[in-house]
PyMOL CGO cylinders between C-alpha atoms (Angstrom):
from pymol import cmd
from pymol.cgo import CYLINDER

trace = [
    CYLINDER, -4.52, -19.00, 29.32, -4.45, -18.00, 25.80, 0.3, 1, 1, 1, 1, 1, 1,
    CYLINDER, -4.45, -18.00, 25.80, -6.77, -18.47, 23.31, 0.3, 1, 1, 1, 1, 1, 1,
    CYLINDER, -6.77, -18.47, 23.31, -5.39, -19.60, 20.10, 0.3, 1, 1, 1, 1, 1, 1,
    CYLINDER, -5.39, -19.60, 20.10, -7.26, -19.68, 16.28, 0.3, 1, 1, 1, 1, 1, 1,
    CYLINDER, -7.26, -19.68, 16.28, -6.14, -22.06, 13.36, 0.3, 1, 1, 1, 1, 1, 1,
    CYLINDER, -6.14, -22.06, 13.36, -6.74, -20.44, 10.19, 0.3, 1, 1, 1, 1, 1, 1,
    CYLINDER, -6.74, -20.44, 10.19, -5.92, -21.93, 6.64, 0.3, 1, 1, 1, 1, 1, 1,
    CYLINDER, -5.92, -21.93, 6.64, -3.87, -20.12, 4.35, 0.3, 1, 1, 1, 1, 1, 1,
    CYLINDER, -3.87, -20.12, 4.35, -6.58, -19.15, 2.44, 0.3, 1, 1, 1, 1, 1, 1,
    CYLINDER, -6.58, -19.15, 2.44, -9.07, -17.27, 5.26, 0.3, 1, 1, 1, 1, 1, 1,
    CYLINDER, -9.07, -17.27, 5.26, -5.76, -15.44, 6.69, 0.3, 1, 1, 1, 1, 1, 1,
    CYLINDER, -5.76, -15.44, 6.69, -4.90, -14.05, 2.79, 0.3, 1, 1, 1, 1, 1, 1,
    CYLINDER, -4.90, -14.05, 2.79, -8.83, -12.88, 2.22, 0.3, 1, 1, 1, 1, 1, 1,
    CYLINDER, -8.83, -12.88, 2.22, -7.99, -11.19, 6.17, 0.3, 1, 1, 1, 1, 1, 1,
    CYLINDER, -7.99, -11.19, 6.17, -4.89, -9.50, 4.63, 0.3, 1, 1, 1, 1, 1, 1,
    CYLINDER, -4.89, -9.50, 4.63, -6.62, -8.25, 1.59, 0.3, 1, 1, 1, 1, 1, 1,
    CYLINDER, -6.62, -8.25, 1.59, -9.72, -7.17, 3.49, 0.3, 1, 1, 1, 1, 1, 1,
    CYLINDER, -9.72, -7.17, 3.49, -7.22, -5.18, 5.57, 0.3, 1, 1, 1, 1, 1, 1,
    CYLINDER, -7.22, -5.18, 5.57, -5.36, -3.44, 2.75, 0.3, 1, 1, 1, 1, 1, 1,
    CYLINDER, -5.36, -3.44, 2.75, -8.37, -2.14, 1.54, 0.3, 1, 1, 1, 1, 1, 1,
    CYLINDER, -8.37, -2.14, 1.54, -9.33, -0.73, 4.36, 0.3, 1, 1, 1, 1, 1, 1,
    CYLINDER, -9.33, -0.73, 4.36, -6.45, 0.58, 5.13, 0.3, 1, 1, 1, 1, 1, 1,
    CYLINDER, -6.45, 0.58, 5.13, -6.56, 1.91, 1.55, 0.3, 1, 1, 1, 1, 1, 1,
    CYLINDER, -6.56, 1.91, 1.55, -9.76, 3.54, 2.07, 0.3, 1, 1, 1, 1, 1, 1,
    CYLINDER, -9.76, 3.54, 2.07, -8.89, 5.34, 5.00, 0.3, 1, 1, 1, 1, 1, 1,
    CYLINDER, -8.89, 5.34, 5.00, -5.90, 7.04, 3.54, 0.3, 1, 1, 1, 1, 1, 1,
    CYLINDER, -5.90, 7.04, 3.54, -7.96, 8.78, 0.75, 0.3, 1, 1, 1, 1, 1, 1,
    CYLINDER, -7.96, 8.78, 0.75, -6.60, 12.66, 1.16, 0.3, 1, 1, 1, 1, 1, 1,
    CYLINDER, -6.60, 12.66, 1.16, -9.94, 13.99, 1.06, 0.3, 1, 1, 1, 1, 1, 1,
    CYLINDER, -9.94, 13.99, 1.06, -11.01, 17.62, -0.51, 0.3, 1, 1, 1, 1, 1, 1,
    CYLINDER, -11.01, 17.62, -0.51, -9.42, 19.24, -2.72, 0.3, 1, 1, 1, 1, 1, 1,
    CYLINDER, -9.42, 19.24, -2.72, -6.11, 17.07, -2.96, 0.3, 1, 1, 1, 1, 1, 1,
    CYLINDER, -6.11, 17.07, -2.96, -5.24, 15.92, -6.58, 0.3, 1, 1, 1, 1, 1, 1,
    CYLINDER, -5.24, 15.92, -6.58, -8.84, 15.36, -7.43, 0.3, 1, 1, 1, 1, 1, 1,
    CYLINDER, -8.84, 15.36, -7.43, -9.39, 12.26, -4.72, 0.3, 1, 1, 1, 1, 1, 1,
    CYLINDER, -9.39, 12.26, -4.72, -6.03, 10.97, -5.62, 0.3, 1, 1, 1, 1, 1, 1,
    CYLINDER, -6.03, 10.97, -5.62, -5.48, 8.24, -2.96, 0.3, 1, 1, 1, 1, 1, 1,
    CYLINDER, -5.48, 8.24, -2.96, -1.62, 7.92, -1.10, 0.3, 1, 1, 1, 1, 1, 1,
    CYLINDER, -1.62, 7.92, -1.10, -0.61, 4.93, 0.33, 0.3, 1, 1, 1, 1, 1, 1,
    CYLINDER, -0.61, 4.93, 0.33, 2.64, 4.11, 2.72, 0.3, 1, 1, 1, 1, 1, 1,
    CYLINDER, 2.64, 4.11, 2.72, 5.67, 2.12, 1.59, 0.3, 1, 1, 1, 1, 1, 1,
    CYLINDER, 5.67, 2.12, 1.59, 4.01, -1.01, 3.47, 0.3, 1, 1, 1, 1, 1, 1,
    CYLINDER, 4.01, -1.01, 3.47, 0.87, -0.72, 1.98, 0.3, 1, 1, 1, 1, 1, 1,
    CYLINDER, 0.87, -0.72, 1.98, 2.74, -0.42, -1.37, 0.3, 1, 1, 1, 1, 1, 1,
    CYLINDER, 2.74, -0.42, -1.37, 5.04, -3.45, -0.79, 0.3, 1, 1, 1, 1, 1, 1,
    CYLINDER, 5.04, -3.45, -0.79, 2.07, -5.44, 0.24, 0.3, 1, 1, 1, 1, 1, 1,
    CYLINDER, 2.07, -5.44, 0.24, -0.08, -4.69, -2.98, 0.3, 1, 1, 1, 1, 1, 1,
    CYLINDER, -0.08, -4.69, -2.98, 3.18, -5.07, -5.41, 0.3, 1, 1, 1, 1, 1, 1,
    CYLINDER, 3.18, -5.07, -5.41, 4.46, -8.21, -3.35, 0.3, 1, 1, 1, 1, 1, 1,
    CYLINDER, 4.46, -8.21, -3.35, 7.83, -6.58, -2.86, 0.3, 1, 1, 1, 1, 1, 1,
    CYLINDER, 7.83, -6.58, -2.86, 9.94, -5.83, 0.66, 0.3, 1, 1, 1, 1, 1, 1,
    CYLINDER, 9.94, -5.83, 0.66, 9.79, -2.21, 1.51, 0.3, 1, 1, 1, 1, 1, 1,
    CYLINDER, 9.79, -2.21, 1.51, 13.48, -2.04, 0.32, 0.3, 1, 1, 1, 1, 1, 1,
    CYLINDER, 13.48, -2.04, 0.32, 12.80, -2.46, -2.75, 0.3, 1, 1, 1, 1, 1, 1,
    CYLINDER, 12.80, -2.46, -2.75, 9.77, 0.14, -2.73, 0.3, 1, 1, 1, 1, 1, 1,
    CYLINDER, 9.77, 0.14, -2.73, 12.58, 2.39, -1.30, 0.3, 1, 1, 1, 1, 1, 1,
    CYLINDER, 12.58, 2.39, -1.30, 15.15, 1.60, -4.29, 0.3, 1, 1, 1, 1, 1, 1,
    CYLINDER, 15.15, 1.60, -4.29, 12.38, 2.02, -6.91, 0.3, 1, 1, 1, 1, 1, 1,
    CYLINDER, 12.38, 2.02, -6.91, 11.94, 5.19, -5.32, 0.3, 1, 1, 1, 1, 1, 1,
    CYLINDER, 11.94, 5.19, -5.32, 15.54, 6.16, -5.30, 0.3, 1, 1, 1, 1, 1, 1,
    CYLINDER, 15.54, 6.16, -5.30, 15.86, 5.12, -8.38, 0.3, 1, 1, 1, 1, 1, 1,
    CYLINDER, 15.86, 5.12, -8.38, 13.19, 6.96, -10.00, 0.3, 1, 1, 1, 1, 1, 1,
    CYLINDER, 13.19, 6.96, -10.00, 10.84, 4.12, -10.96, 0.3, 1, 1, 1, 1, 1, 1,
    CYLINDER, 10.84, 4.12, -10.96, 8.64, 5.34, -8.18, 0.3, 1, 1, 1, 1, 1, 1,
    CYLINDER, 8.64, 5.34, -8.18, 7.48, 8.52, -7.76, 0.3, 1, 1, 1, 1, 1, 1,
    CYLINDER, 7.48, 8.52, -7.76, 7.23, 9.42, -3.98, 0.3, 1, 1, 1, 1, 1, 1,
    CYLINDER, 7.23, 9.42, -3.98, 5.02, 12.21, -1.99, 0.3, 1, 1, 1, 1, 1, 1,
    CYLINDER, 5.02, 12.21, -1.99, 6.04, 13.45, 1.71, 0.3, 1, 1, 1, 1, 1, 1,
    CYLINDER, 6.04, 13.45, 1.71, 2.77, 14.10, 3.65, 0.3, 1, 1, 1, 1, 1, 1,
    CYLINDER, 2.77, 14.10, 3.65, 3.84, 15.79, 6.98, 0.3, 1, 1, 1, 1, 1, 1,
    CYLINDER, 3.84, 15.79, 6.98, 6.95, 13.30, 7.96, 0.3, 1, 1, 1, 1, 1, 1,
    CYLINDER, 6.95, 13.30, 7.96, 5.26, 10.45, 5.91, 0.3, 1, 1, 1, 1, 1, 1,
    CYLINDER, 5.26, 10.45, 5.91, 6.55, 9.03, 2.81, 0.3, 1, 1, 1, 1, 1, 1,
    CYLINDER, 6.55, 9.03, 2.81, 3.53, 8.35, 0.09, 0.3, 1, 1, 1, 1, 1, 1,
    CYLINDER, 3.53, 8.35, 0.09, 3.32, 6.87, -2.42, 0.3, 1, 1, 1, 1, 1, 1,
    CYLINDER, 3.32, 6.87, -2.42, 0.48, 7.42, -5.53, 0.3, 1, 1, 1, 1, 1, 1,
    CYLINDER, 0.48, 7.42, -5.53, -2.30, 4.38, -5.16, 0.3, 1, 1, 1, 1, 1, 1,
    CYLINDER, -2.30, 4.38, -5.16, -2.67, 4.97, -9.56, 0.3, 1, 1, 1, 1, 1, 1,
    CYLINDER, -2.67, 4.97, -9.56, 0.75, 4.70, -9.82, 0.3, 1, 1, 1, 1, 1, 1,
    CYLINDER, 0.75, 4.70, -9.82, 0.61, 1.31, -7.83, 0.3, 1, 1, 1, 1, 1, 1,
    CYLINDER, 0.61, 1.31, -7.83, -1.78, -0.06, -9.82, 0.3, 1, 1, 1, 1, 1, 1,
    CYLINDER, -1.78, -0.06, -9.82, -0.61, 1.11, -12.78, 0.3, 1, 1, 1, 1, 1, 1,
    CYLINDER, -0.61, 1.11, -12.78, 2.89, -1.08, -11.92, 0.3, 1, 1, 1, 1, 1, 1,
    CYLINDER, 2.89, -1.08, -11.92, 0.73, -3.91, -11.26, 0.3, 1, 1, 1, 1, 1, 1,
    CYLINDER, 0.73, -3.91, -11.26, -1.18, -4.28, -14.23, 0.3, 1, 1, 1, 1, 1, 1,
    CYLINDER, -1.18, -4.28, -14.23, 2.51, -3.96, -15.74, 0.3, 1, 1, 1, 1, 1, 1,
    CYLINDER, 2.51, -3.96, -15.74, 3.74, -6.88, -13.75, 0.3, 1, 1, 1, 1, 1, 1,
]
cmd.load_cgo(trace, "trace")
């Protein structure tokens, strides 16, 4: 049998945040990249800007976005994030 958890709205969104930042934390390109710039991925971007990845991918087509490839990965700057945010 499995075991099932209610959680309010509240506890699950302090859960999602927690796990953004962690997230966030471990994608820091350490040593000698851009000064400790940090890169996040399209989902980590859409989550923090409260967008669908879609859109992340339009802004980016667009222009609006600046993107980064990192091995097959698409990145995105975690300044230029917040920097849209506090713009919102």
């Amino acid at each position: 049998m499995e075991k099932m958890f209610i959680v309010d709205e509240a506890t699950l969104d302090k859960f999602a945040q927690k796990i953004v930042a962690d997230v966030c934390a471990k994608l820091n390109i350490a040593e000698g990249s851009n000064k400790g710039e940090q890169y996040i991925s399209r989902k980590t971007a859409s989550i923090l800007l409260e967008l669908d990845e879609a859109t992340i991918w339009r802004y980016t087509k667009a222009g609006i976005l600046k993107s980064y490839q990192v091995g097959n990965a698409t990145r995105y700057k975690k300044s230029d994030i917040e920097k849209m945010i506090k713009e919102k």
